[in-house]
Structures are given as structure tokens and as C-alpha cells.
C-alpha positions as CSV (number, residue, x, y, z in Angstrom):
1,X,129.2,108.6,63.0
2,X,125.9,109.2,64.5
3,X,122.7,106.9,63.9
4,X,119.1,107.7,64.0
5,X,119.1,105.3,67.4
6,X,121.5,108.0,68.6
7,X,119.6,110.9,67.4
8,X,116.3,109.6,68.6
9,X,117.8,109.1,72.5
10,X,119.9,112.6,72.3
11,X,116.1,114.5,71.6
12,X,115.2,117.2,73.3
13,X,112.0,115.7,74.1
14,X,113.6,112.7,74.7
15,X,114.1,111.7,78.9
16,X,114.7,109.2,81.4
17,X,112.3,108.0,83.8
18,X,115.1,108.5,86.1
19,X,115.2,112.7,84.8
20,X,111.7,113.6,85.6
21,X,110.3,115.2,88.7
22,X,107.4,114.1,90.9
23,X,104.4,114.9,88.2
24,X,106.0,114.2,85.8
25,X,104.3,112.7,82.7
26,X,106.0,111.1,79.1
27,X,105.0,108.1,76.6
28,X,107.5,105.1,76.6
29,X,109.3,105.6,73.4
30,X,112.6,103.2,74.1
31,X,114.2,100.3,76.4
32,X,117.2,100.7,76.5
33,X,118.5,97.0,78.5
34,X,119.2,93.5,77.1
35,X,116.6,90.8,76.4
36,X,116.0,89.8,80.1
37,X,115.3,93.9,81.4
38,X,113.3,94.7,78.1
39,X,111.0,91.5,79.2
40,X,110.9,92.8,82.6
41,X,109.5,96.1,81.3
42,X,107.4,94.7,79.2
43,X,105.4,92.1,82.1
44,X,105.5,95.7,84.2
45,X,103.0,97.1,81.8
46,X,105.9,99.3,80.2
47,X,105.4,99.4,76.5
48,X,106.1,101.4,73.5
49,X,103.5,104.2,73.5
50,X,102.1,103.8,77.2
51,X,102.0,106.9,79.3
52,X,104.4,107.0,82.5
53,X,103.6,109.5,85.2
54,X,106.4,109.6,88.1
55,X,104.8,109.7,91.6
56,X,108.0,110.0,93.5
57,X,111.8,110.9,92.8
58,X,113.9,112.3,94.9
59,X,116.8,111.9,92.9
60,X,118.7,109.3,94.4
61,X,117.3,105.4,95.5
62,X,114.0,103.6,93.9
63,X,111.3,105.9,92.1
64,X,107.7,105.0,92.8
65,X,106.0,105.3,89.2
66,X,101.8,105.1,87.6
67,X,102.2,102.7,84.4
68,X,98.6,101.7,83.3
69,X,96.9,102.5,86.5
70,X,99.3,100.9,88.6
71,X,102.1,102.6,91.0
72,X,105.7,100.3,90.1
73,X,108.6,100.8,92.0
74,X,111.9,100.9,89.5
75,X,115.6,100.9,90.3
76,X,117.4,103.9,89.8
77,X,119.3,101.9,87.0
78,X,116.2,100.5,85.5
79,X,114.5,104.0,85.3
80,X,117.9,105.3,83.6
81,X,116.9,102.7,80.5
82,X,113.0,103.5,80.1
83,X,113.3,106.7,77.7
84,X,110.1,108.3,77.2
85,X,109.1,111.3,74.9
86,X,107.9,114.3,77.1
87,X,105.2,116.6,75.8
């Protein structure tokens, strides 16, 4: 059975950090990690409703990111757990 978490992360409009290109733009919408990568996040600047713009990805290593005026280097796993809603 399917439940609105999994309806909200299946979205069309609905991405990884790790799934958009240079340029890219979306608003944090989810964290998807336990308690210790969700606090992580959170210290980073990465919040629920903050606008992420990807800087560089080029699809495999580390993506260089702009999360409240600052550039943040994530993990290709730790971008894979930011969702954010893409306009």
C-alpha cells in the first residue's frame, strides 16, 4: 500500500539534489536520512522551504551546491536524501 510519504517523494516535481543539472534551482521539501544526517542538513543551512541552486554536477563524485548564499559541497549519497520540489 502506498502512503502520502510515498506519494509525496514519487512527484513529478519532486527531485534529488543529486538529479539536477548545473543551474539547477528547487526548495527543500524532504530529508530523507536518520537523526544524525537530518541534523547535519539542518547546521548546513538545509531546511524545509530553502531554495537550493546546484553549482556543479557532473554526475558522479561530490556536488558543489548555493544553500542561503553559501556554496556547500555534499556527498553524492547525501545529495541523493535532500529531495526538493522543482518549479
Amino acid at each position: 500500500m502506498e502512503t502520502d510519504t510515498d506519494k509525496t517523494i514519487h512527484s513529478e516535481k519532486m527531485k534529488a539534489v543529486s538529479d539536477l543539472q548545473a543551474g539547477g534551482r528547487g526548495v527543500v521539501r524532504l530529508l530523507c536520512g536518520g537523526e544524525e544526517f537530518t541534523r547535519r542538513m539542518v547546521a548546513l543551512g538545509f531546511t524545509t522551504g530553502v531554495e537550493v541552486t546546484v553549482v556543479q554536477n557532473y554526475g558522479r563524485g561530490p556536488l558543489l551546491v548555493t544553500v542561503r548564499d553559501t556554496r556547500v559541497a555534499l556527498g553524492r549519497g547525501e545529495a541523493l536524501k535532500v529531495l526538493v520540489e522543482v518549479s
